[in-house]
C-alpha beads as a LAMMPS data file, in Angstrom:
LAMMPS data file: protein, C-alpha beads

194 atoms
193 bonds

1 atom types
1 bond types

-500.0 500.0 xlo xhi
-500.0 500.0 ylo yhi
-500.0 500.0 zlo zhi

Masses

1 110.0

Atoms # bond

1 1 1 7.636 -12.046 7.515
2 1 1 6.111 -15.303 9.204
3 1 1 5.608 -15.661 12.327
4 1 1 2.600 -17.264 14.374
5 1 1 -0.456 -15.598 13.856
6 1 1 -1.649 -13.831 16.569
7 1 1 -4.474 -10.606 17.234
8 1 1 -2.680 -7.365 17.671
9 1 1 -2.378 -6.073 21.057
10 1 1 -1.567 -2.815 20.682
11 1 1 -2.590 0.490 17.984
12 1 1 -2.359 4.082 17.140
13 1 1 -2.885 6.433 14.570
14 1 1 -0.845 8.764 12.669
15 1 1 -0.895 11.266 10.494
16 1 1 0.670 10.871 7.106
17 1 1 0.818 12.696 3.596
18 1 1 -1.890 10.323 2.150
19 1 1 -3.960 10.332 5.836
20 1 1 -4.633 8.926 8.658
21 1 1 -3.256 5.664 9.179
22 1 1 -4.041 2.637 11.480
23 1 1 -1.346 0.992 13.080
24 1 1 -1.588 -2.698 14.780
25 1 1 0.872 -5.294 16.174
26 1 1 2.523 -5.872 19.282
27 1 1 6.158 -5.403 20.862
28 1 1 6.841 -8.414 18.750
29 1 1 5.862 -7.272 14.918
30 1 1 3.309 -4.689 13.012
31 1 1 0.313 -6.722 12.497
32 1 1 -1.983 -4.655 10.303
33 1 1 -2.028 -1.003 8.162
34 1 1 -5.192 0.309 7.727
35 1 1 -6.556 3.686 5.975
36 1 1 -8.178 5.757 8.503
37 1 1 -9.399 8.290 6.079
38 1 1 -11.362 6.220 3.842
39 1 1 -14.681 5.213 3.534
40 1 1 -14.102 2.147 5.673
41 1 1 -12.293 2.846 9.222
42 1 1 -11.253 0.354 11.613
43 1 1 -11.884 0.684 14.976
44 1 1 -9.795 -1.110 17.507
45 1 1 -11.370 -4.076 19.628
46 1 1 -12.154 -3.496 22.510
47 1 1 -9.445 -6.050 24.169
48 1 1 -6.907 -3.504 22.468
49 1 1 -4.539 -1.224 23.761
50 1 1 -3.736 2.366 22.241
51 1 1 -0.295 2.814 22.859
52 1 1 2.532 4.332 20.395
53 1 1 5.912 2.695 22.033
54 1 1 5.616 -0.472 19.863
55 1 1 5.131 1.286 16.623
56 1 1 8.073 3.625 17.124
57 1 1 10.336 2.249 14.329
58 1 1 7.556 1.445 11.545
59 1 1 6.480 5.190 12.351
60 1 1 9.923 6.380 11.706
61 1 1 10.304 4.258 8.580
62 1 1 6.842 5.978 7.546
63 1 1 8.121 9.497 8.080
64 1 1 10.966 8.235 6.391
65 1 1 9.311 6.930 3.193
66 1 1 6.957 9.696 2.693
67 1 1 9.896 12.046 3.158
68 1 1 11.738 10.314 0.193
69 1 1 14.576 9.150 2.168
70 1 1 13.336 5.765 2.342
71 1 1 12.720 2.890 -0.321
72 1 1 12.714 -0.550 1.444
73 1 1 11.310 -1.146 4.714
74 1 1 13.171 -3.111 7.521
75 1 1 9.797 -3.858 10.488
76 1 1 9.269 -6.728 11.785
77 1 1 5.781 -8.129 10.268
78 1 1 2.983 -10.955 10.812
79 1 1 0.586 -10.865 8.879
80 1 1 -1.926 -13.045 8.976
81 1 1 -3.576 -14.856 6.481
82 1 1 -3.470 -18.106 4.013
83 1 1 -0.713 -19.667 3.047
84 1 1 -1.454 -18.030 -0.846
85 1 1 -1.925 -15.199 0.318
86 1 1 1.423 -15.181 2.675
87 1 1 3.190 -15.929 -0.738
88 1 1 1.628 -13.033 -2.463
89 1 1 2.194 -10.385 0.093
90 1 1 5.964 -11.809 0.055
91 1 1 6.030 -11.308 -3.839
92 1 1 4.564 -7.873 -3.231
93 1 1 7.550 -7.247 -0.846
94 1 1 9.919 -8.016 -3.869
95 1 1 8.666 -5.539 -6.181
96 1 1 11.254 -2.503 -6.639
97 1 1 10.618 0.845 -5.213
98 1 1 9.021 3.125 -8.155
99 1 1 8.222 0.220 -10.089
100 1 1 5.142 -1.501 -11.000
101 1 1 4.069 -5.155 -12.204
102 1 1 0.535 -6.352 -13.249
103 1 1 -1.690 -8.697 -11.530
104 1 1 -0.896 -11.086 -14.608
105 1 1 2.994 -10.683 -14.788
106 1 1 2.716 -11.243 -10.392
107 1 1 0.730 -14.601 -11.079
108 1 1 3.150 -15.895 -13.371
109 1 1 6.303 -14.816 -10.514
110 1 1 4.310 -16.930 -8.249
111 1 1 4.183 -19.754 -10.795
112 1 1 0.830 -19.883 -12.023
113 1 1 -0.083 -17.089 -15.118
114 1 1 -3.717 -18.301 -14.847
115 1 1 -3.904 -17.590 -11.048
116 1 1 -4.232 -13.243 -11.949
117 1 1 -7.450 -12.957 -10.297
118 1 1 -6.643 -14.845 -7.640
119 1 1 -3.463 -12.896 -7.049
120 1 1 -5.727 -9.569 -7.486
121 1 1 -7.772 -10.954 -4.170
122 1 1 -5.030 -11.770 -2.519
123 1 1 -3.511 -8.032 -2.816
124 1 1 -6.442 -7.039 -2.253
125 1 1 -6.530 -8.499 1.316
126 1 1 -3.235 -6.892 1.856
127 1 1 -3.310 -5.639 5.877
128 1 1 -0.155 -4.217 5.673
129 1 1 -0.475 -1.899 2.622
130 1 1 2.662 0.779 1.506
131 1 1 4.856 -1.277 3.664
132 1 1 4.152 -4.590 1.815
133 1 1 3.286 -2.338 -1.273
134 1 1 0.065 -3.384 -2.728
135 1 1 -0.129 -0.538 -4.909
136 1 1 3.029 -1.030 -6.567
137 1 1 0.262 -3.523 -8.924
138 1 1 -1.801 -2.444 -11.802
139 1 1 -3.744 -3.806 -14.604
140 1 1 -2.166 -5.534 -18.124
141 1 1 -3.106 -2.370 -19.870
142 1 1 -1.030 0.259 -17.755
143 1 1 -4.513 1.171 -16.127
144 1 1 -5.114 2.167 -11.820
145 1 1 -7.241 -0.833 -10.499
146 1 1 -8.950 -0.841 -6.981
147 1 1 -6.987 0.186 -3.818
148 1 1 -8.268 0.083 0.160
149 1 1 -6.835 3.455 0.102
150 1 1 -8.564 4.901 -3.191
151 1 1 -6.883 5.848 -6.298
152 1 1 -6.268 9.062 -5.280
153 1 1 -3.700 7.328 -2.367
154 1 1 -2.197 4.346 -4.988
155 1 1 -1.800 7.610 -7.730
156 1 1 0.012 9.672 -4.581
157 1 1 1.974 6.832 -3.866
158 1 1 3.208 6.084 -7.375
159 1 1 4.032 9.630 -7.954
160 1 1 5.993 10.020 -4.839
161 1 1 7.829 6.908 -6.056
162 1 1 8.195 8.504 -9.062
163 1 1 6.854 5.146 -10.911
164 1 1 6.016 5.705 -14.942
165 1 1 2.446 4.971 -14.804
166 1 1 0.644 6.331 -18.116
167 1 1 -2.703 5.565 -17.482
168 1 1 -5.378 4.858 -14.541
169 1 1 -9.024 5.017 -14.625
170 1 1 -9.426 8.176 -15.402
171 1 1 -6.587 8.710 -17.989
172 1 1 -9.103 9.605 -21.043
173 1 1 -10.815 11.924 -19.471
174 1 1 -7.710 13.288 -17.662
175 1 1 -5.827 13.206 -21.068
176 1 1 -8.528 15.158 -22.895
177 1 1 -8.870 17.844 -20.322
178 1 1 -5.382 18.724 -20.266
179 1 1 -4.855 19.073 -23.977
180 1 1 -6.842 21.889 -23.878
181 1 1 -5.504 22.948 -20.056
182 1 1 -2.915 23.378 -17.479
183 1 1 1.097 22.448 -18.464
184 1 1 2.087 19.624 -17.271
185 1 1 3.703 19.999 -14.530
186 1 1 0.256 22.135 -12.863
187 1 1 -1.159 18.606 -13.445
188 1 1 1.211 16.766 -11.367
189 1 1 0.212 15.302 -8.175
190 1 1 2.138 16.182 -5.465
191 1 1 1.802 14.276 -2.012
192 1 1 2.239 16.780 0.530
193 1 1 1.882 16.931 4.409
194 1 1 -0.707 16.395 6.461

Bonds

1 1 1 2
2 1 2 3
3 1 3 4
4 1 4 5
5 1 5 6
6 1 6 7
7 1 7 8
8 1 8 9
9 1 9 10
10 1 10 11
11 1 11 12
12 1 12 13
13 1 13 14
14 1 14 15
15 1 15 16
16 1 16 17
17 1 17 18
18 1 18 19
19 1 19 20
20 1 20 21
21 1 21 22
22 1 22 23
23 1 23 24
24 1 24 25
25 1 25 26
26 1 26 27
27 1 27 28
28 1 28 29
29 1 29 30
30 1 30 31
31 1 31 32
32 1 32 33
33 1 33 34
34 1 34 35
35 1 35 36
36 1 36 37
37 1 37 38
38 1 38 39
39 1 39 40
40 1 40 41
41 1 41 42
42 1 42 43
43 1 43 44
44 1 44 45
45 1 45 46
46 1 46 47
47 1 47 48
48 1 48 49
49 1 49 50
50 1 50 51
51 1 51 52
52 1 52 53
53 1 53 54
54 1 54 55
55 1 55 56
56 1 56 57
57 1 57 58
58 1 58 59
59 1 59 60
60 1 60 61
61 1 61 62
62 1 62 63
63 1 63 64
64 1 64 65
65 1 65 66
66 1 66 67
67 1 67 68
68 1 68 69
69 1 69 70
70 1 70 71
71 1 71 72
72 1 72 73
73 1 73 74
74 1 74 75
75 1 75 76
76 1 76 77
77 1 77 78
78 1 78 79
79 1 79 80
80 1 80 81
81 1 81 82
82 1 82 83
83 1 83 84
84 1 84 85
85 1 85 86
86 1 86 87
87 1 87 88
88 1 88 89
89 1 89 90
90 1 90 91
91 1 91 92
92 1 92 93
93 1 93 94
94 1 94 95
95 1 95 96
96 1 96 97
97 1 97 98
98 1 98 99
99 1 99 100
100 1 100 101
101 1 101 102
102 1 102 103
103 1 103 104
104 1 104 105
105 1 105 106
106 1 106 107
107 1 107 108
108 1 108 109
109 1 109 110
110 1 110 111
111 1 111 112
112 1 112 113
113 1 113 114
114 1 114 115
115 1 115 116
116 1 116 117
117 1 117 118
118 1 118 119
119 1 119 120
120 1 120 121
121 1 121 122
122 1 122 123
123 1 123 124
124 1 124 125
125 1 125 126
126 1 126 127
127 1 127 128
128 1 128 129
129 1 129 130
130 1 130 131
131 1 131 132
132 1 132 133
133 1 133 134
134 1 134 135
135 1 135 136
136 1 136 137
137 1 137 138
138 1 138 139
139 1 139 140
140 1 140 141
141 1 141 142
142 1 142 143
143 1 143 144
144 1 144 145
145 1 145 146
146 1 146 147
147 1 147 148
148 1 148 149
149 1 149 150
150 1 150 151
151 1 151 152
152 1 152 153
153 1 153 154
154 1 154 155
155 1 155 156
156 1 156 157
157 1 157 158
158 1 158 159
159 1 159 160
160 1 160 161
161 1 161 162
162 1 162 163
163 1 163 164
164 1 164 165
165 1 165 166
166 1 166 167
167 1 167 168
168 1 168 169
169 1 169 170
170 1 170 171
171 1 171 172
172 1 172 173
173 1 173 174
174 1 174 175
175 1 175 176
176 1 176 177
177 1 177 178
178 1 178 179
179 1 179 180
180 1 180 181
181 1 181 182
182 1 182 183
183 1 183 184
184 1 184 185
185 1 185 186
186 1 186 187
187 1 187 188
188 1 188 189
189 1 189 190
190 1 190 191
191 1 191 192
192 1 192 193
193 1 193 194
């Protein structure tokens, strides 16, 4: 995943299940993953080219991934940022498909149990986010915790992993509702296409 850091040269968009995504890098490695659809959009600088031909294979393994069909991805990457936060991203990378570890648990991977906040601004700086997965991380107490995409996007993402999450943010209320509701399975999210 190292490599020298560099600005990205090239971009594009796509369209995905969970929306629009930003794509950066160069014919060397993806450099950045960033949610279109949010609040927050990147735009390109200027010095950068839109051009898809260098993103073909991380758009594939996309597809692929939101498709179910893929768990692990095998792109190129160089991201840059400290050397923490290199060693977070690459514990982030070791977390299993469907699975999910809190920011606590990660810190004490990494060495250091007291370091969880640290960790948590660390994944929070993620810039390549599902394919060094980010939101495979939640709190000590089971609960959703902040995501560049939005909760809606780390729930989706879960789900489609099929990851045994049993609470978020909104859990209460959610749990209350649908006591007196919808069967489960009406409940469900479902990520579908875009």
């Amino acid at each position: 995943m190292r490599m020298p850091p560099t600005r990205p040269s090239c971009w594009c968009e796509i369209d995905t299940p969970v929306g629009r995504l930003l794509l950066a890098g160069d014919a060397h490695a993806l450099r950045r993953v960033h949610f279109q659809s949010g609040a927050h959009p990147m735009r390109p600088a200027p010095e950068w080219r839109e051009d898809v031909a260098p993103f073909a294979r991380a758009r594939a393994q996309l597809g692929e991934y939101f498709a179910g069909t893929r768990r692990a991805f095998r792109l190129r990457l160089a991201p840059a940022g400290t050397a923490f936060q290199l060693a977070v991203w690459e514990a982030l990378r070791a977390i299993p498909y469907g699975q999910t570890v809190s920011y606590a648990e990660l810190a004490r991977r990494l060495g250091n149990a007291g370091s969880a906040r640290a960790v948590g601004l660390a994944n929070g700086a993620n810039p390549l986010p599902i394919i060094v997965p980010c939101h495979r991380v939640i709190g000590t107490d089971g609960s959703l915790t902040g995501f560049g995409g939005g909760l809606y996007t780390k729930r989706a993402l879960l789900s489609l992993e099929g990851a045994a999450c049993v609470a978020d943010l909104f859990s209460a209320h959610e749990s209350a509702q649908a006591a007196n509701s919808a069967p489960p399975a009406a409940r469900a999210i479902r990520v579908s296409g875009a």
